[in-house]
DRENSEMAR-939677 format. One record per residue: x, y, z of N, C-alpha, C in turn; residue number from 0. Coordinates in steps of 0.1 Angstrom, whole numbers, always signed. Layout:
REM residues N
<<X Y Z> <X Y Z> <X Y Z> NUM>
...
***
This chain:
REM residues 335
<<+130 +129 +89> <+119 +130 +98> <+117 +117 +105> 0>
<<+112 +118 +118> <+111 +103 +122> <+97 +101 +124> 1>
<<+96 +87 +121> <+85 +79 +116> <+79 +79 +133> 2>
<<+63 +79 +129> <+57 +82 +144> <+57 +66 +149> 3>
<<+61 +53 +143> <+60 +46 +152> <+67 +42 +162> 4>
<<+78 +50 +158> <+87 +50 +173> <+83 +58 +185> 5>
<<+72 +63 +183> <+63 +69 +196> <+54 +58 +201> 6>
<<+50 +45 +192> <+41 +37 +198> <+46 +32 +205> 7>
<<+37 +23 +215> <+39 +17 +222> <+33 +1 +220> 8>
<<+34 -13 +225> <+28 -26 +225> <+15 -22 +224> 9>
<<+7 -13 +234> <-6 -11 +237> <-11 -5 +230> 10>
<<-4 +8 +225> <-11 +15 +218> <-5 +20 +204> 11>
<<-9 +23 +191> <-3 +30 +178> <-3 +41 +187> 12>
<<-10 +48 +193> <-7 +61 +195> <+5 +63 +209> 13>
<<+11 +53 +213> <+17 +59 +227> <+12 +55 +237> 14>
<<+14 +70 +247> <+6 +71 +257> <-7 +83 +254> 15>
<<-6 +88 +239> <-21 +95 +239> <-33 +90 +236> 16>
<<-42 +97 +233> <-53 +88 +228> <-49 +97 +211> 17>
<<-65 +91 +203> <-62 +91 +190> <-63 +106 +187> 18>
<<-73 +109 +191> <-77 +129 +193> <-62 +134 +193> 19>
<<-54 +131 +206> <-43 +138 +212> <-31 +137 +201> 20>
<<-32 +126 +193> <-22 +123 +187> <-20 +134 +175> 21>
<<-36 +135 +168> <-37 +138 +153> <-30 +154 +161> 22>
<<-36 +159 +171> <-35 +176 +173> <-20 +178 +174> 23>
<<-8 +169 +184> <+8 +168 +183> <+11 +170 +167> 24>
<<+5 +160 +163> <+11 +165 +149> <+3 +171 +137> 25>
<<-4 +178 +140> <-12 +190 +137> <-17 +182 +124> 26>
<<-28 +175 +124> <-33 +166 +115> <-46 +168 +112> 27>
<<-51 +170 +100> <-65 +168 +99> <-73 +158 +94> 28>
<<-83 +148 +98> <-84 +134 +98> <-98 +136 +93> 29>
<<-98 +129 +84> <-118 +125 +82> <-115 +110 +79> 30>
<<-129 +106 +81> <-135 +93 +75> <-146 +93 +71> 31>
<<-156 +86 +64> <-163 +80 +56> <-168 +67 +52> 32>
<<-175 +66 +43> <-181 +54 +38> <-182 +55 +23> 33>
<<-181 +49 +15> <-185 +51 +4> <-190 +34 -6> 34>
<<-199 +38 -15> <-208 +25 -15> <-202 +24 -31> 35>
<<-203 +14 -28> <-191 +6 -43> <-202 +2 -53> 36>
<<-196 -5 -63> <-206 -4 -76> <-215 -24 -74> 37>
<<-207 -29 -62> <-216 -39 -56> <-224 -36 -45> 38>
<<-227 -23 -42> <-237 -22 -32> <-228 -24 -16> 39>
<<-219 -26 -16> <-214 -27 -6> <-203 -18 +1> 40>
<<-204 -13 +14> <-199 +1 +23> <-186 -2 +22> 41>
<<-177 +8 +18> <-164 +7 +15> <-158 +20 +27> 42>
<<-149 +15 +37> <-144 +27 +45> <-136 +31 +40> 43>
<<-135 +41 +40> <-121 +56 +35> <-119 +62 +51> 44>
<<-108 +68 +46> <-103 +75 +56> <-90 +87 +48> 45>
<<-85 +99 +51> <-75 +107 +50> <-71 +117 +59> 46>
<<-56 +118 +58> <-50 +131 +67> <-44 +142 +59> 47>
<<-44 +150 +60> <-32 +162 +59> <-29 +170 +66> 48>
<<-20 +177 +65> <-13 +187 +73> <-24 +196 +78> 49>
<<-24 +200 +88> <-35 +214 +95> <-25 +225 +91> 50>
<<-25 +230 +83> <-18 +240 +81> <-23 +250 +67> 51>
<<-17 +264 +63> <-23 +269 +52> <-13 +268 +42> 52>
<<+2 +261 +44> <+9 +261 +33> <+8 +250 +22> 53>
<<+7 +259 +9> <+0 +246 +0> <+4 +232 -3> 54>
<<-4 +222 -2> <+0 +208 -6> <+12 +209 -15> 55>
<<+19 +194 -11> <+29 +188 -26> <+21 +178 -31> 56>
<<+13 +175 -33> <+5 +163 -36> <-3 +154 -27> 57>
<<-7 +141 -36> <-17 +134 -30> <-11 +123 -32> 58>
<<-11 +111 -20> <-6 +99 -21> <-16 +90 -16> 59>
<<-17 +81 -26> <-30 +70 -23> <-22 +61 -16> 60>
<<-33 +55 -4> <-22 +41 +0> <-33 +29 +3> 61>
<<-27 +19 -1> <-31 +5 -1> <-23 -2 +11> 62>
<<-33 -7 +19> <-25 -18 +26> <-29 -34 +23> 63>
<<-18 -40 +29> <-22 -56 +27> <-28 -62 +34> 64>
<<-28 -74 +27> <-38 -84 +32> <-37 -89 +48> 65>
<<-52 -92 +55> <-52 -89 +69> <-53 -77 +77> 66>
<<-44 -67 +74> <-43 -57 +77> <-54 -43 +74> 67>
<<-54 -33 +79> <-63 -23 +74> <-60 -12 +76> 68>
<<-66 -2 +67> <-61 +17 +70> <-58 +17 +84> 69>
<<-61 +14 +93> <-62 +19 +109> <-48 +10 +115> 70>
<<-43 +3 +110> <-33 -6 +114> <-21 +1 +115> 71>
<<-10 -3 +116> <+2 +6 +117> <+7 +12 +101> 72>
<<-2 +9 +92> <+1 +15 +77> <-4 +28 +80> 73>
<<-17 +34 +94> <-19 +45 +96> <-6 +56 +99> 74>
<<+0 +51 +107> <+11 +59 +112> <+21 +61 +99> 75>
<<+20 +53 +89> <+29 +60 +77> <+22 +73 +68> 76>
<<+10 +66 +69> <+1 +80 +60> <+1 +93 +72> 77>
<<+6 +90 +84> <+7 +104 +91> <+24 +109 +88> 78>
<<+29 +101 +88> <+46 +104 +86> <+46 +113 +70> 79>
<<+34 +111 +61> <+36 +112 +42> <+27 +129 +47> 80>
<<+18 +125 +53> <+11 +137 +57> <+17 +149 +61> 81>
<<+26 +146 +73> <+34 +156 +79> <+44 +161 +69> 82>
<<+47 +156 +58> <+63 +161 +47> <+52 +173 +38> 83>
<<+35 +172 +41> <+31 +183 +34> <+19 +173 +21> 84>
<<+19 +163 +22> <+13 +157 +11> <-5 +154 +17> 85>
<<-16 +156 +9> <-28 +145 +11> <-28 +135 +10> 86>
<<-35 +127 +23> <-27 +111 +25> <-43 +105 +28> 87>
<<-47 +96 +16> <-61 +89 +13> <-60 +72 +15> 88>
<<-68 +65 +17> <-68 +51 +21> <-79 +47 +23> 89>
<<-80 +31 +16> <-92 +24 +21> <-93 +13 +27> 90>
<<-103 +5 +31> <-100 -8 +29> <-107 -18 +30> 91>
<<-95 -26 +25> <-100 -34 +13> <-114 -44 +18> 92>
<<-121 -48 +5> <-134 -60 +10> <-127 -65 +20> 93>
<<-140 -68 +29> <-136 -77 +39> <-127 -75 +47> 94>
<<-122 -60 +48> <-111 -62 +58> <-116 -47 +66> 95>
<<-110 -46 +80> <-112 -33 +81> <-129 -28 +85> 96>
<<-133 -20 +86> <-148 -14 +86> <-151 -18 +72> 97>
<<-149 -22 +60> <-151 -22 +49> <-163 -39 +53> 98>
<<-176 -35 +44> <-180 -52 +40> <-177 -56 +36> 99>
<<-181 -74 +39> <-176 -84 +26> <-171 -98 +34> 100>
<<-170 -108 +37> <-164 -116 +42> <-152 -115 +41> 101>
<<-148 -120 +56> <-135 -118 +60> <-124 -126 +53> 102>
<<-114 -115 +46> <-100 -121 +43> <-102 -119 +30> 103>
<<-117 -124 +25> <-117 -134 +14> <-121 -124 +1> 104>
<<-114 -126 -10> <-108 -117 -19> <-109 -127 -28> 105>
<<-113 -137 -41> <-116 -143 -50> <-117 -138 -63> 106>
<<-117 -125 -64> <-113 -117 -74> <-110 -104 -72> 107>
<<-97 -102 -81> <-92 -88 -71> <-94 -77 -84> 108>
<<-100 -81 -94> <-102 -67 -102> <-114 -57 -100> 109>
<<-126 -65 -94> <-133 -56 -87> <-131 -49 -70> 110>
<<-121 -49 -63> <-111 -45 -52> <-100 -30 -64> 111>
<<-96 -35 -75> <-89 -26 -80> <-98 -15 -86> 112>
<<-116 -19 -84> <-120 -7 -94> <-122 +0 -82> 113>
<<-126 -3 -69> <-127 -2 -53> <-116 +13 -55> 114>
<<-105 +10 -52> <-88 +19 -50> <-96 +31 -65> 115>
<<-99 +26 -74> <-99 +38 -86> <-112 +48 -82> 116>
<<-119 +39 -79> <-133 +49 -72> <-127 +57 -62> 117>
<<-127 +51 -54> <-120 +68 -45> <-108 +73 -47> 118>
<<-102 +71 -48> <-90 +76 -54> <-94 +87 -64> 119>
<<-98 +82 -73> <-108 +93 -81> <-110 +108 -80> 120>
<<-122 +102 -65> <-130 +111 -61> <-122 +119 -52> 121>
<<-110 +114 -48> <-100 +128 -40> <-92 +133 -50> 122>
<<-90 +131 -59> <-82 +133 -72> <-91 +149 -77> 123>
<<-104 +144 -77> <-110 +152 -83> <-109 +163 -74> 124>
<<-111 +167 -64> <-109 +176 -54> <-93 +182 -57> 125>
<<-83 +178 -56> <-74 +185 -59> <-67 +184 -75> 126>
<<-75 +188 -85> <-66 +182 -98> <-55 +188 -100> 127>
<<-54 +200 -96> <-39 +206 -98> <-25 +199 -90> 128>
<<-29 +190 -77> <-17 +182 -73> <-13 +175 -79> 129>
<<-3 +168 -80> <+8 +155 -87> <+1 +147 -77> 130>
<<-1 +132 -82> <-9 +122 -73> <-1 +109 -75> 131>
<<+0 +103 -65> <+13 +92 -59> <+5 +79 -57> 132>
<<+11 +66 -55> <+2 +55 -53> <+17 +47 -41> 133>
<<+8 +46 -36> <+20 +38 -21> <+12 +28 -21> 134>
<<+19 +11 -19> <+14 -5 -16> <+22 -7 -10> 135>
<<+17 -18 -2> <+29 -23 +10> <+18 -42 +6> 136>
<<+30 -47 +9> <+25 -62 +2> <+14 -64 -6> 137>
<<+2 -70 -7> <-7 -71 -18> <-15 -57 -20> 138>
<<-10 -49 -15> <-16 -37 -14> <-6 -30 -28> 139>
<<+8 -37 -28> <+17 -32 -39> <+12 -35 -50> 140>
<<+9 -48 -46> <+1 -53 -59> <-11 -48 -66> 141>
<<-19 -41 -54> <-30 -36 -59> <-25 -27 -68> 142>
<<-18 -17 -60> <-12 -4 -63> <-4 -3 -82> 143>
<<+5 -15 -81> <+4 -16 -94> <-4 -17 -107> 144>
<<-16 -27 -104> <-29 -28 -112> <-37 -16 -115> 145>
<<-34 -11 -105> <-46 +5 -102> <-38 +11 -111> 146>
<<-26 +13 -115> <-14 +22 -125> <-18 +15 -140> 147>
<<-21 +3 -139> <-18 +1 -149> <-34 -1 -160> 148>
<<-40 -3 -153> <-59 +3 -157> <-58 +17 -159> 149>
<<-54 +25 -154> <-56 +39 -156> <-46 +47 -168> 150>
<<-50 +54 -169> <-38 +59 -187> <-26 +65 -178> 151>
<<-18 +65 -188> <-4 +68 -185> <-2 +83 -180> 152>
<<+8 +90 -170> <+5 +100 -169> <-5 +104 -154> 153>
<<-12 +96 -152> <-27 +102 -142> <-18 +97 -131> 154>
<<-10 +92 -131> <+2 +90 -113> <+15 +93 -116> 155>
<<+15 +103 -111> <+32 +108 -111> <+41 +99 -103> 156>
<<+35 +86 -97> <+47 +79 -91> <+41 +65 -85> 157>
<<+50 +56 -84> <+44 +41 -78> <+53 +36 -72> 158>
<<+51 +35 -55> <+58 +29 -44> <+52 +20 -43> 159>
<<+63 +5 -43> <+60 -6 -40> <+70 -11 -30> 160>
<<+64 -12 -21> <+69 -16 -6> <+67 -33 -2> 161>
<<+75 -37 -4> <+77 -56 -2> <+64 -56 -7> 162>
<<+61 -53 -24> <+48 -59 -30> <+47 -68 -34> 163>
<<+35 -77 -33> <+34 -91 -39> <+33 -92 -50> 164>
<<+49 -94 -58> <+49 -93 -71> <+47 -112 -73> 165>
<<+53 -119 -64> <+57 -132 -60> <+53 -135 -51> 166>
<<+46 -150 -45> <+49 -159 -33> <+60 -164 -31> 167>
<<+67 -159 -15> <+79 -166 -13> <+75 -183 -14> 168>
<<+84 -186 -18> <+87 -204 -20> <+82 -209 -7> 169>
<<+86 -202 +4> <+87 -207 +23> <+72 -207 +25> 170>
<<+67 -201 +16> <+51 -195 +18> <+40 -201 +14> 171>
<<+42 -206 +2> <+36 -213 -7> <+29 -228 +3> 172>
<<+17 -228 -2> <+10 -243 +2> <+17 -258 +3> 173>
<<+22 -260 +13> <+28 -271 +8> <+23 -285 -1> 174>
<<+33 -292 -5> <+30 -298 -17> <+22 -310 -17> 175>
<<+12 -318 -20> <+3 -317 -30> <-5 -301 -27> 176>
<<-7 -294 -21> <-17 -287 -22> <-18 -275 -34> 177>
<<-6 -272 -31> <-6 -260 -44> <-12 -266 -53> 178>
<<-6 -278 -62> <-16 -282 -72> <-29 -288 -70> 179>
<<-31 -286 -57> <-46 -289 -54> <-57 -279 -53> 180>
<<-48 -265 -55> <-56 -252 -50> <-68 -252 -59> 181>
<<-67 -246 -72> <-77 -248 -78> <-92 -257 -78> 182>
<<-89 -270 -74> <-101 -279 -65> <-105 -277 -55> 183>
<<-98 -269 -44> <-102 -266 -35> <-105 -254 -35> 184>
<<-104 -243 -45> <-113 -231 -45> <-119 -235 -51> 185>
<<-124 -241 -58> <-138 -246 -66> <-146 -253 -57> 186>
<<-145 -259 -51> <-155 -263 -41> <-152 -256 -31> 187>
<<-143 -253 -20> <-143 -246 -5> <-137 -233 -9> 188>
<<-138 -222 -22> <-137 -206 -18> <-136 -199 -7> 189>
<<-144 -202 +2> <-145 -191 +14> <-136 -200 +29> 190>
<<-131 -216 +26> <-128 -221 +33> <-115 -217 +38> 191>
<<-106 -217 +46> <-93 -212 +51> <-83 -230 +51> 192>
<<-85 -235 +38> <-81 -251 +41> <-61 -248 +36> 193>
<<-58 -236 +33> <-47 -235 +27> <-37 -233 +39> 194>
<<-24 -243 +39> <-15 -245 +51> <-3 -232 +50> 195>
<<-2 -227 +52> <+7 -214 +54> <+12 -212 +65> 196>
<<+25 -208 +72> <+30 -203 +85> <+19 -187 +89> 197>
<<+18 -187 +101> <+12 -174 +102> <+19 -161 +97> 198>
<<+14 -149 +88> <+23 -141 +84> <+28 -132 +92> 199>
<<+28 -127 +103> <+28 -117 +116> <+40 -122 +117> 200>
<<+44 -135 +121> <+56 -140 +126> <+67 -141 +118> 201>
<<+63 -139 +104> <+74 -137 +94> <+75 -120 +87> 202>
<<+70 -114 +91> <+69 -100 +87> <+73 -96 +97> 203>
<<+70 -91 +109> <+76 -81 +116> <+90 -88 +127> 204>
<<+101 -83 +125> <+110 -85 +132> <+112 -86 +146> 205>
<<+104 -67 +148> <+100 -65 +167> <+94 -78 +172> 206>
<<+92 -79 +181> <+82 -89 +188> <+71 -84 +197> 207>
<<+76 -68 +199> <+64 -60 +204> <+55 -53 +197> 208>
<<+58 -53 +189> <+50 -51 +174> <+42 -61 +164> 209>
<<+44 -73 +167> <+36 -81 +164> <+29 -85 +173> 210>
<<+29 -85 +188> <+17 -79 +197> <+5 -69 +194> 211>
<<+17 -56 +189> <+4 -44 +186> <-4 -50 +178> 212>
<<+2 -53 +171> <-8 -56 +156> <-15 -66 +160> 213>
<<-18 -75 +168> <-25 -87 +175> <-39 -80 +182> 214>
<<-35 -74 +188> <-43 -61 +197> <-52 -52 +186> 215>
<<-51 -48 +175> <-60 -48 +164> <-72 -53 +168> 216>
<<-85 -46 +170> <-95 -54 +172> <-108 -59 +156> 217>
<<-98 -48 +145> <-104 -52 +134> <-96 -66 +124> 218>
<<-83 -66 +129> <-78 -76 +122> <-84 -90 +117> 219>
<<-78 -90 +107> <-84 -106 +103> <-75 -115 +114> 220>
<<-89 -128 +124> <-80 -132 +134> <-67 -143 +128> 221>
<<-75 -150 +115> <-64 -156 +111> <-57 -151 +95> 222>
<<-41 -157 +92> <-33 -146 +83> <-35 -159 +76> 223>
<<-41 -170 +72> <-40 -180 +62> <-53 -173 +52> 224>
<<-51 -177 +37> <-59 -167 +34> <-65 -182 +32> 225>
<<-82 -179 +22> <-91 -186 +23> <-85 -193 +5> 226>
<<-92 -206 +5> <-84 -211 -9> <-89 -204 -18> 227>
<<-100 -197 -18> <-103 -186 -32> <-94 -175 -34> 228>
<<-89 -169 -17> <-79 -158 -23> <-66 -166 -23> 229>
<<-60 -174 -19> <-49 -179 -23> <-46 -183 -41> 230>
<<-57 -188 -46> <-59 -188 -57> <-54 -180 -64> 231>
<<-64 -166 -62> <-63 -152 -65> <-50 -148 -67> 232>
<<-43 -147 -57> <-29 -143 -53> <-19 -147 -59> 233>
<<-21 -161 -67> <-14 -164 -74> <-12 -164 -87> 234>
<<-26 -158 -90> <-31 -158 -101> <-26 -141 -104> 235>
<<-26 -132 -94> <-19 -121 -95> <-10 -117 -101> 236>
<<+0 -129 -91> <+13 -125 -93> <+21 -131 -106> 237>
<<+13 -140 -115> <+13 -144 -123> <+10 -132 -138> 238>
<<-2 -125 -133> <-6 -116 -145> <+5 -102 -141> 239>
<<+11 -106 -128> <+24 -88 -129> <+33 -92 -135> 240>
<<+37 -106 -135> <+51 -107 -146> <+47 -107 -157> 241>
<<+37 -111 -162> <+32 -109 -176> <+33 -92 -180> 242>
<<+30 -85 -174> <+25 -72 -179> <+35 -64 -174> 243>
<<+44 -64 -163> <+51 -57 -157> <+62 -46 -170> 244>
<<+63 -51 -184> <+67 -46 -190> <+57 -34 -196> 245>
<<+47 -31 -192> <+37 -22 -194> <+43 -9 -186> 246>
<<+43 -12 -176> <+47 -2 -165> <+53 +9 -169> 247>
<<+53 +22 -170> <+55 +33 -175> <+57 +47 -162> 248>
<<+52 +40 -151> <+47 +57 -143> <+64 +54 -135> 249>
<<+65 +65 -128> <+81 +69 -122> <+79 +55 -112> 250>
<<+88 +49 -112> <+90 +39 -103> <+97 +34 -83> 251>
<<+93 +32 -77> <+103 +30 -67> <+101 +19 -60> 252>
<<+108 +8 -64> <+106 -6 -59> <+117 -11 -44> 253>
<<+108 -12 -34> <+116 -13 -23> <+116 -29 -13> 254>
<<+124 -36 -15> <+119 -45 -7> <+131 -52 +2> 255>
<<+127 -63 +13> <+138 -65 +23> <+143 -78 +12> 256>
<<+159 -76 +19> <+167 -87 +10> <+163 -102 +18> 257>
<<+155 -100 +30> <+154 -115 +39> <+137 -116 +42> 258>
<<+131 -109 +30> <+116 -109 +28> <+108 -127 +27> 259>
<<+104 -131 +39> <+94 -143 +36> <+86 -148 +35> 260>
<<+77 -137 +33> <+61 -133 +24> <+62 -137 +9> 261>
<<+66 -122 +9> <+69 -117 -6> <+82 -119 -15> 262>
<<+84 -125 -28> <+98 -127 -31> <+102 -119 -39> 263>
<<+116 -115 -34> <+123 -110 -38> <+126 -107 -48> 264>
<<+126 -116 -57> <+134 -123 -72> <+121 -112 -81> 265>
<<+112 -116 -76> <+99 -115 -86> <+98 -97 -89> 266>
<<+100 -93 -72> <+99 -78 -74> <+111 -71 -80> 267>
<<+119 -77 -80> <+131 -74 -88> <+129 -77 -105> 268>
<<+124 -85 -106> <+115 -83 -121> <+111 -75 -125> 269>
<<+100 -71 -118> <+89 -58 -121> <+98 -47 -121> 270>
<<+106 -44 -117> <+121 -34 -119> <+122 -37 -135> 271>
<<+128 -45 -133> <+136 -51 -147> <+131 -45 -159> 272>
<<+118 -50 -159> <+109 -48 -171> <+102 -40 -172> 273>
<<+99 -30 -160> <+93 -18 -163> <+98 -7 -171> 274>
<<+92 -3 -178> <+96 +6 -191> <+96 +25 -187> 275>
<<+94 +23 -171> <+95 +41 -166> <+107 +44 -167> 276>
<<+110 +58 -174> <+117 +62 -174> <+127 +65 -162> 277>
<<+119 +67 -151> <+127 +69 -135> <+119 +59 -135> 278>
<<+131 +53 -128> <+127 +41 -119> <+141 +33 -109> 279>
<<+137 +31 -96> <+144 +31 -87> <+146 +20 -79> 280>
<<+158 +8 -75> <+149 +1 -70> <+160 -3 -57> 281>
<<+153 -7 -46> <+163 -4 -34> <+161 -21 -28> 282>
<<+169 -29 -31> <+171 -42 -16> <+175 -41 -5> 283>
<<+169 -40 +5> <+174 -35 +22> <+182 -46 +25> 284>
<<+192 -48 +28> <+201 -64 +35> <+198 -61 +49> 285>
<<+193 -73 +52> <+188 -78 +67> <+169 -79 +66> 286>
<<+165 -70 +63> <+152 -61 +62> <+142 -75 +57> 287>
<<+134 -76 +72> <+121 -89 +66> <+111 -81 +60> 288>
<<+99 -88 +62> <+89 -79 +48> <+81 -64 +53> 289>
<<+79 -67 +67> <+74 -54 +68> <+84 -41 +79> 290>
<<+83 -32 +69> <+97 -23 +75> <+95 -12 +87> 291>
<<+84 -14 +86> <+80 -5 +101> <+79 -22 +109> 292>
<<+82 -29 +108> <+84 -37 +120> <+101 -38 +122> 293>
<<+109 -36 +115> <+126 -33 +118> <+126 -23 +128> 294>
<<+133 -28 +136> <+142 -20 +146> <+143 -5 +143> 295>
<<+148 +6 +148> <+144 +19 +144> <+154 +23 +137> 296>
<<+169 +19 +135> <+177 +19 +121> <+172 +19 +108> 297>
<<+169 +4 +108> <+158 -4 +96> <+146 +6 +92> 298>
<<+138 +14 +98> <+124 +21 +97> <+128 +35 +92> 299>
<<+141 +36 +94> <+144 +55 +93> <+151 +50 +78> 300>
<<+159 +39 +78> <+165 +37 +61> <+152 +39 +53> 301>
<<+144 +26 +55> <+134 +23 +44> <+128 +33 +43> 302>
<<+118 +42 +53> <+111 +48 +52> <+116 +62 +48> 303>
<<+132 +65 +51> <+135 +79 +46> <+139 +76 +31> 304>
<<+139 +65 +25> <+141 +64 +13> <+128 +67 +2> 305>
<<+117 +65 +11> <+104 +69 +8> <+96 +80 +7> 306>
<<+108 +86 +17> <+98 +103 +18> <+108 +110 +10> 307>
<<+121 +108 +9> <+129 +116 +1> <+129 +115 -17> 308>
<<+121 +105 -20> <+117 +100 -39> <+102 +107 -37> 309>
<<+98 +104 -27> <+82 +115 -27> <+86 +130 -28> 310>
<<+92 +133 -24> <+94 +143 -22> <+102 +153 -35> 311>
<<+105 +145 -37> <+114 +152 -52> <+108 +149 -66> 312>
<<+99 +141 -66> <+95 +136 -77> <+80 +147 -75> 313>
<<+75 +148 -65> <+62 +157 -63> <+65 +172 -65> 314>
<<+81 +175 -60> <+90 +190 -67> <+92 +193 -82> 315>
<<+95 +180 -86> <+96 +178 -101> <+82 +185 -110> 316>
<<+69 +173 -107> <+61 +168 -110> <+54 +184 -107> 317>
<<+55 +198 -100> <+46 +205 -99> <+55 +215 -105> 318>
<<+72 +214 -108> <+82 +226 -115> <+73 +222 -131> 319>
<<+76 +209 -133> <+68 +205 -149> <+57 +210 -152> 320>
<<+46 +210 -144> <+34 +219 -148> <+32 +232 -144> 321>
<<+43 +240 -137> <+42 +252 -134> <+49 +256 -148> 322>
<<+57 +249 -155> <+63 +252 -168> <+59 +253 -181> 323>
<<+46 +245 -176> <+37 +241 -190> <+28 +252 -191> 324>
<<+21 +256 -176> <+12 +267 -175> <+19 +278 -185> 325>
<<+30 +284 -176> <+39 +291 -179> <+40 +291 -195> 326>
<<+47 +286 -202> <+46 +281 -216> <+36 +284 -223> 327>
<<+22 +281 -220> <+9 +279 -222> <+5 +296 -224> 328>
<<+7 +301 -210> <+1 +313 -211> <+11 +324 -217> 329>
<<+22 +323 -222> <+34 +326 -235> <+31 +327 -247> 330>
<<+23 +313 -248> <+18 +309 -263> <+8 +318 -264> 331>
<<+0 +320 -257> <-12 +328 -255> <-12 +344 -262> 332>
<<-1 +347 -251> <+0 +362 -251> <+3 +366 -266> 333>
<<+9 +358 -270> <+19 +357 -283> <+7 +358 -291> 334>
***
């Protein structure tokens, strides 16, 4: 199937349509919302599925990363997950996006992971008979992992981690004294942006007319340095996924670029390692920087058909196994 961002254009995610024109081409049905979190503060949702009457394969939650938001070009993949037949849900995160909260800034991310479980939830609960999926793309992987691993085993039939921040690349990292200075400087300046990083736009997307689009964003965070409280954070993260990554249990599919300089490599190849899922899958793209809908349209059809084709089988699996159990169930019964 091909990924709709090869219909965008610099100006627009959608092309030359507007957003109306776009969802109706690909026969999409779109809501949004608000929903008020357990801080009192307005959390945007959004979801698509197929306009059609043939029944769902499931529900895929998606998380995007940091700076970025549901409406960003992470939209055009929840329409790509949509169109294979699946419910495709998303939020986003504090402070980013229509969502409240000061911008960027994220200083603790386990109330952000109860955020993803509240709604996620609450579309869960609307379809409980689907198999339900968790898709991350950089700290959104990360989220995406956390959110698997708070919740009991079993309640996600699958976890896509897409160049997730298991790791800070080394290239990425505050340069030195500062790293060891982070901690003082989130203790006193939290919300300040004092932490020295290359901009991430220019190390993620490959295109060059695609890191325009994403510029053109008028919800974006304008700057990609995060603030020293979430840099903190972030590291503090990726610190607690190596610790626990041995926990990890749900069907796995760890995908990341071999020339990734965000997110490292090494680290998410860890979280492979030590995950204890029975399936589990893990793919290094050679060439492939961190974000894969910014590769060239070779690059976007590998990564991303590698994505719809583990969704897609594992959601076949995942609905033969409980049509089996029913089946079974109502055997035991008769009997």
């Amino acid at each position: 199937m091909t990924h709709p961002i090869h219909q965008a254009t610099e100006e627009s995610l959608f092309g030359d349509l507007t957003r109306e024109e776009f969802y109706k081409k690909h026969q999409m049905l779109h809501e949004e919302s608000f929903m008020l979190n357990s801080r009192n503060m307005k959390i945007f949702t959004q979801s698509w599925r197929p306009n059609s009457v043939n029944p769902l394969k499931g529900i895929v939650a998606v998380v995007h990363g940091y700076t970025c938001d549901s409406s960003s070009l992470i939209q055009l993949t929840a329409v790509a997950i949509a169109k294979l037949g699946f419910h495709v849900c998303a939020l986003d995160l504090q402070g980013h996006g229509y969502s409240e909260g000061a911008r960027g800034h994220i200083p603790d991310i386990n109330p952000v992971v109860d955020d993803c479980i509240q709604y996620f939830d609450s579309v869960r609960s609307e379809h409980k008979e689907l198999p339900a999926f968790l898709y991350g793309e950089s700290l959104g992987g990360a989220l995406a992992l956390l959110v698997s691993l708070k919740q009991n085993v079993g309640q996600w039939k699958g976890l896509i981690l897409s160049g997730a921040m298991c790791g800070v690349s080394a290239k990425l990292k505050p340069f030195w004294p500062l790293e060891k200075l982070l901690p003082v400087a989130a203790f006193f300046l939290s919300s300040k942006r004092v932490v020295l990083t290359k901009p991430l736009t220019e190390r993620s997307f490959k295109e060059e007319w695609k890191r325009r689009l994403v510029a053109k964003n008028p919800k974006r965070i304008p700057s990609s340095k995060p603030t020293a409280g979430t840099a903190l954070e972030m590291m503090r993260i990726c610190e607690e996924i190596e610790k626990r990554s041995h926990e990890v249990e749900t069907p796995l599919l760890v995908l990341h670029g071999e020339e990734d300089l965000v997110c490292d490599v090494e680290s998410a190849t860890l979280v492979y390692d030590n995950a204890r899922s029975k399936d589990k899958t893990l793919k290094i793209l050679p060439g492939v920087w961190h974000q894969f809908i910014g590769e060239p349209e070779e690059g976007v059809d590998l990564a991303f058909g590698t994505v719809f084709s583990w969704l897609e089988e594992r959601a076949k699996k995942a609905i033969t196994t409980c049509n089996g159990l029913i089946k079974e169930e109502i055997t035991h019964t008769v009997i």
